[in-house]
C-alpha positions in Angstrom: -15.8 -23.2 164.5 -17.2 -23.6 161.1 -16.0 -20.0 159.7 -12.2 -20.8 161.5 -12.3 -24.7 158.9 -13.3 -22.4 156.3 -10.4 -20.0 156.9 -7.9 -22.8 157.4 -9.1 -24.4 153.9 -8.2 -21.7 152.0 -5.2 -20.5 153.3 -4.0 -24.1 152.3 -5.3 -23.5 149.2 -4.0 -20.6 148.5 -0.9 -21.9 149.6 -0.8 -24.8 147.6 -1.4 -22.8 144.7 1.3 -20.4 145.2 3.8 -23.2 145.5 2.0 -24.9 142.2 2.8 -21.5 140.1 6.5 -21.8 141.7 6.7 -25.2 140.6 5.8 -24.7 137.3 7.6 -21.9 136.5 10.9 -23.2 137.6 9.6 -26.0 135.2 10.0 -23.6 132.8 13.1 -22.0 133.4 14.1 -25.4 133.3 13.1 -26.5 130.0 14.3 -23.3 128.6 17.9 -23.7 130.1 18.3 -26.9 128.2 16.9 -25.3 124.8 19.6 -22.6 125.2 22.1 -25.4 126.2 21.0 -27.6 122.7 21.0 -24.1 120.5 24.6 -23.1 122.6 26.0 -26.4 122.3 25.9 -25.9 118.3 27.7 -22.8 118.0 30.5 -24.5 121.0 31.0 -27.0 118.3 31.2 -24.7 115.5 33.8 -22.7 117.5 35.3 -25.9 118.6 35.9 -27.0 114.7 36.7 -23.8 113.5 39.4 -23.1 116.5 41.1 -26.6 115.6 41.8 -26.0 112.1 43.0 -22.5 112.4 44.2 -22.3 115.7 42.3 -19.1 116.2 38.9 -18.2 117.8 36.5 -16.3 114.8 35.9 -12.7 115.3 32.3 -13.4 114.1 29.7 -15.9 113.6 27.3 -14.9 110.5 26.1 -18.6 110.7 24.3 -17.9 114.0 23.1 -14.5 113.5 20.2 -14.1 115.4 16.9 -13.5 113.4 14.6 -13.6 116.5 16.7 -11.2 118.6 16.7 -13.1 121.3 19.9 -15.7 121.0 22.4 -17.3 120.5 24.8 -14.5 120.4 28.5 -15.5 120.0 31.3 -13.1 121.4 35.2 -13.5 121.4 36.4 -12.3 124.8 40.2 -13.1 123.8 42.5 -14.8 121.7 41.4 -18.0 123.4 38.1 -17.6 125.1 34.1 -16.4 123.9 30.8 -16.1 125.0 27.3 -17.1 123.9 24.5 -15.9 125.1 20.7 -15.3 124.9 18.5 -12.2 126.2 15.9 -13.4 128.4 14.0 -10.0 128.7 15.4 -6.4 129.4 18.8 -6.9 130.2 19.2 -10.5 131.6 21.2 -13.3 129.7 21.7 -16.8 130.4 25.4 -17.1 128.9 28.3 -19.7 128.2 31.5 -18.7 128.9 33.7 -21.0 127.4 36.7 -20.3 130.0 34.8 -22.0 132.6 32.9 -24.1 130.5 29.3 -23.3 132.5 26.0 -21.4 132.2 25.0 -18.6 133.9 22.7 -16.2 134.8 24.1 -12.1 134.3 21.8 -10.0 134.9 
């Protein structure tokens, strides 16, 4: 009876600390979805100001180049709509399209 307490005890144990590794890496994810937002939200305004004095979208952004290689990366789609983005790993972006005016995961 002892052995089938022990048992018991740590499979909730091991449980709990599956579910405490979940938890904080969607804590995580989280905290780096608002980062990109506050970087993103810079280059939105930028695009923003830019768009209102010349009525045109800029083919480029050299202000926002990104030294790190990681984000934010600003793309025109068409005359009136871009994208920013930022690589999280391989081939996965968390992006801004600015038709929609949401983030995303592509991956």
């Amino acid at each position: 009876m002892l052995m089938h307490k022990q048992k018991i005890g740590f499979v909730i144990a091991i449980t709990l600390l599956v579910s405490l590794i979940s938890l904080i890496g969607k804590l995580g994810t989280l905290i780096s979805e608002k980062r990109y937002q506050r970087e993103g939200f810079a280059v939105i305004q930028l695009v923003d100001s830019i768009y209102k004095e010349t009525g045109n979208l800029p083919q480029l952004l050299s202000e926002f180049e990104s030294e790190s290689g990681f984000g934010p990366f600003y793309e025109r789609t068409t005359d009136s709509t871009f994208t920013i983005s930022f690589c999280l790993g391989f081939d996965d972006y968390y992006m801004y399209d600015s038709q929609k005016h949401e983030w995303y995961y592509s991956p």
